[in-house]
C-alpha positions in Angstrom: 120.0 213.3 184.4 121.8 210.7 186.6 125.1 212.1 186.6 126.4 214.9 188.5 128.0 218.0 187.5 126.1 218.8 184.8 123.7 221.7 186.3 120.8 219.5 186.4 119.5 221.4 189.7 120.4 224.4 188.1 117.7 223.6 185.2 115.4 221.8 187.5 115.0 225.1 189.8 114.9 227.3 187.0 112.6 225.2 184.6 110.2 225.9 187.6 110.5 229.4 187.8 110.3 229.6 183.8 106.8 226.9 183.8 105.3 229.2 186.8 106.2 232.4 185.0 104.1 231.2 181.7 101.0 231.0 184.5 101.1 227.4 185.6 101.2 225.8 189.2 103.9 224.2 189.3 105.6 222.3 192.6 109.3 221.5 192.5 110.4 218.8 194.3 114.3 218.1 195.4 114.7 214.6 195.9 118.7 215.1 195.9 119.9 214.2 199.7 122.7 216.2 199.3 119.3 219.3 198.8 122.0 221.4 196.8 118.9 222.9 194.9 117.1 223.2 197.8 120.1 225.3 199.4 119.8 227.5 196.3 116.4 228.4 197.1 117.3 229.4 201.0 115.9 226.2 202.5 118.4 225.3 204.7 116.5 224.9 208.3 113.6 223.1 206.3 116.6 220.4 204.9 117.8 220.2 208.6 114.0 219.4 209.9 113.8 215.8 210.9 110.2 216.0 211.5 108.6 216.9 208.1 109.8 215.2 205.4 108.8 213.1 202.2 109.3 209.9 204.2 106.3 210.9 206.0 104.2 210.7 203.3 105.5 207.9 201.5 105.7 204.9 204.4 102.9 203.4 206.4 102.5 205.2 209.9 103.8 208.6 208.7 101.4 211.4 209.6 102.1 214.2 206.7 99.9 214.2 203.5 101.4 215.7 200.1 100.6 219.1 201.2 102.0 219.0 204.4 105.7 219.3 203.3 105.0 222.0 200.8 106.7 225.0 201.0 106.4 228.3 199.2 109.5 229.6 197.5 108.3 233.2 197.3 108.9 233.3 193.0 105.5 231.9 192.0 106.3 228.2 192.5 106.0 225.7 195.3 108.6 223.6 196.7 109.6 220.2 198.3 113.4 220.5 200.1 115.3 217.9 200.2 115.8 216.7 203.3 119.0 214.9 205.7 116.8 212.6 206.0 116.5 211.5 202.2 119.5 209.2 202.8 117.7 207.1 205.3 114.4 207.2 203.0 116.4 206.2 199.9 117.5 202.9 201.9 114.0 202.5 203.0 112.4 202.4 199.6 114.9 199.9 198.5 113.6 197.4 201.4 110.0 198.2 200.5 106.5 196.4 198.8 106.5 198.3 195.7 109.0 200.7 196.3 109.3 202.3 192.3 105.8 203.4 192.7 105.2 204.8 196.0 106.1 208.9 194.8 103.6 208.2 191.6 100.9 207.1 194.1 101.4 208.7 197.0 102.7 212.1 196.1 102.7 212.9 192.7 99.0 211.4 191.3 97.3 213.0 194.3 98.6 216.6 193.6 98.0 216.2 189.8 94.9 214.4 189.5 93.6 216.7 192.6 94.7 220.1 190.0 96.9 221.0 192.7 99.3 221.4 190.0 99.6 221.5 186.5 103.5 220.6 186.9 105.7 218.7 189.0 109.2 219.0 188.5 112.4 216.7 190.2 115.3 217.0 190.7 116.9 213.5 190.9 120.3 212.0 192.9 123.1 211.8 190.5 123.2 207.9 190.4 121.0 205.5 189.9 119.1 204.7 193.1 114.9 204.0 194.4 114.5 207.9 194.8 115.8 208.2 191.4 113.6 205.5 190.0 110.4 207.1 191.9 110.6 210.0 190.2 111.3 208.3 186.7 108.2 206.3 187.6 106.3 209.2 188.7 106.9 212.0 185.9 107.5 209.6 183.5 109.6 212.4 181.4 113.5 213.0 181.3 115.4 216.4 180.4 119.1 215.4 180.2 121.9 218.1 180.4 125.2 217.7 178.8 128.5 219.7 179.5 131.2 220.2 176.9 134.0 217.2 177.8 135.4 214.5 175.4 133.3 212.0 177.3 130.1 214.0 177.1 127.9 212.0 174.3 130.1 208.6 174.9 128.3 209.1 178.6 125.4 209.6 177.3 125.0 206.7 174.9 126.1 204.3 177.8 123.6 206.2 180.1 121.1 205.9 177.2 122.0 201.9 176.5 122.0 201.0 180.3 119.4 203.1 182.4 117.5 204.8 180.7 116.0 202.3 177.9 115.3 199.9 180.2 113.0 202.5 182.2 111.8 203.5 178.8 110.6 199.4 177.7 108.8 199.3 181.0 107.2 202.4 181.7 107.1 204.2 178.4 109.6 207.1 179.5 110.3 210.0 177.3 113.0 211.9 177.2 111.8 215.7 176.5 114.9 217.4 175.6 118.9 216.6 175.6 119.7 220.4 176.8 123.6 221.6 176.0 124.0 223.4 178.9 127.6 225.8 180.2 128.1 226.5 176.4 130.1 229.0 175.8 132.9 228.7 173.1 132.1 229.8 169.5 130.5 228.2 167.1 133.3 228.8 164.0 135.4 227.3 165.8 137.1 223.7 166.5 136.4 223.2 169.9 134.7 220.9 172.6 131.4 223.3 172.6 130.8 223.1 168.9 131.4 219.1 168.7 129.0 218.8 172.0 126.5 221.0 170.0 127.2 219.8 166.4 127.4 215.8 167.2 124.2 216.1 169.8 122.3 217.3 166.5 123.4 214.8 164.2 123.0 211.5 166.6 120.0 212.9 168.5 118.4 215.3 167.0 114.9 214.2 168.0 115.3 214.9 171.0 117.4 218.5 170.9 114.9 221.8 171.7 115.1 224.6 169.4 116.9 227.0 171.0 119.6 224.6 170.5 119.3 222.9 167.4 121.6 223.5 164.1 121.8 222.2 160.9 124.0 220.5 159.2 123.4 223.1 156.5 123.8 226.0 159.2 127.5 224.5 160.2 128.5 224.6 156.3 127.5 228.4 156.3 129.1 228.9 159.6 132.5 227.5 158.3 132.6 229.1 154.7 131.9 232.8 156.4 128.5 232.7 154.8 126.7 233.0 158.2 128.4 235.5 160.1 125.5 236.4 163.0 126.7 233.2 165.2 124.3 231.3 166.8 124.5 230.8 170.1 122.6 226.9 171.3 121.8 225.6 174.4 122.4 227.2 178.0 125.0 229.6 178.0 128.0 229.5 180.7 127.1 232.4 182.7 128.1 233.8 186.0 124.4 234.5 187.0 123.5 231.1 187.3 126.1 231.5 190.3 125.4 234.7 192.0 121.6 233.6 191.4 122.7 230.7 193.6 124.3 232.7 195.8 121.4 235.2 196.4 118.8 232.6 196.6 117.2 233.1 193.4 116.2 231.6 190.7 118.4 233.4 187.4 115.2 235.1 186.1 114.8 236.9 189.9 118.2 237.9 189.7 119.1 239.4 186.5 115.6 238.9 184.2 118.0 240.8 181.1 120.2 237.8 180.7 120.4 236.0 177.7 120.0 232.9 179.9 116.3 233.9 181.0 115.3 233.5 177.1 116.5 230.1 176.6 115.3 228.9 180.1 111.6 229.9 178.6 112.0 228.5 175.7 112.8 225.2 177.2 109.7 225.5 179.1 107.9 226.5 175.7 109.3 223.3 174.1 108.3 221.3 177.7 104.8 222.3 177.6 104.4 221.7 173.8 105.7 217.9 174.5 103.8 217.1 177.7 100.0 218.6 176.3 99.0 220.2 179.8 
């Protein structure tokens, strides 16, 4: 997603760990310059290197192929930091000959189409920019988290209306899954959680995963006391996301009995059942 805030890197990072963990190669790359998912995985002195970066491999005269900024993150997956130098890329890109498709060519179609990987995942800028459009270009699939907020699915409808059709008409973009994500009121209740949750599934259901999907018929129970085992959609707001962070892990590596770890697999499920590898 484009906007900030919402634990996008969270769910990149950990969407990796859960598509690695099912046995798949998978290479995560941060193209974020401000690298906070990068920092989360403990690659601070490879965001400060100014010699290896994915600037290298994108522009004529650079000497690093695809591989050559690879890193191992030590949980099963491979990873691209972000670099300080993404800035200084991102304003490259914008004054270059077919700037929207230089990470599909370059980068990503080598690694794929070579079976380096089975998946590459992205984490994106939050804002509408040529890095962000590279990876559009290049993955051509979209997982948008929302937060509970009274602009929440307003932002997402303009979002929808103004970037993300357009990319859609012109390079066929899908968006996998529209992911609630820091849920954690109740479900019986009146509050900004259940009308993220509840609204998401009635105006875009099509694109909401499983673990986070209920019916219209499911609210009814839910309100007349009929269903009393609550559900519980979409990414939970839990602290281990944040001390995962803060130990340099991804969630599953820190505390594999959340409830979170579930849910992050079954968005990878739903992930791999959409995109056919």
């Amino acid at each position: 997603m484009l906007k900030g805030g919402v634990g996008k890197s969270t769910i990149a990072v950990n969407l990796a760990d859960r598509l690695a963990a099912r046995g798949n190669d998978v290479l995560f790359a941060d193209l974020d310059p401000n690298g906070h998912a990068s920092m989360g995985l403990g690659f601070k002195d490879a965001y400060r290197d100014t010699d290896e970066h994915l600037g290298n491999v994108l522009f004529e005269g650079g000497d690093s192929g695809p591989m050559d900024v690879v890193h191992d993150s030590g949980f099963g997956f491979d990873v691209v930091p972000s670099s300080a130098n993404l800035a200084r890329v991102e304003r490259r890109l914008r004054n270059s000959m077919f700037s929207d498709v230089r990470l599909r060519r370059d980068f990503v179609d080598p690694l794929l189409s070579g079976e380096a990987y089975d998946y590459v995942v992205t984490d994106t800028p939050a804002y509408r920019g040529a890095l962000a459009d590279n990876a559009l270009v290049a993955t051509q699939n979209l997982i948008v988290p929302l937060t509970p907020g009274h602009e929440a699915l307003a932002g997402f409808e303009r979002t929808l209306q103004r970037q993300i059709k357009p990319v859609r008409e012109q390079i066929g973009l899908d968006i996998l899954a529209v992911v609630p994500n820091r849920v954690s009121g109740r479900m019986d209740q009146q509050n900004l959680d259940r009308v993220l949750v509840e609204d998401l599934n009635r105006n875009f259901g099509e694109f909401v995963p499983e673990f986070a999907r209920i019916t219209p018929e499911e609210f009814d129970a839910i309100d007349d006391g009929r269903l009393t085992d609550l559900p519980k959609p979409g990414l939970r707001d839990r602290k281990a996301f944040t001390e995962a962070f803060g130990e340099n892990k991804p969630v599953a590596h820190y505390d594999p009995e959340n409830d979170a770890v579930e849910h992050l697999d079954a968005l990878a499920e739903h992930v791999v059942a959409e995109v056919g590898r």
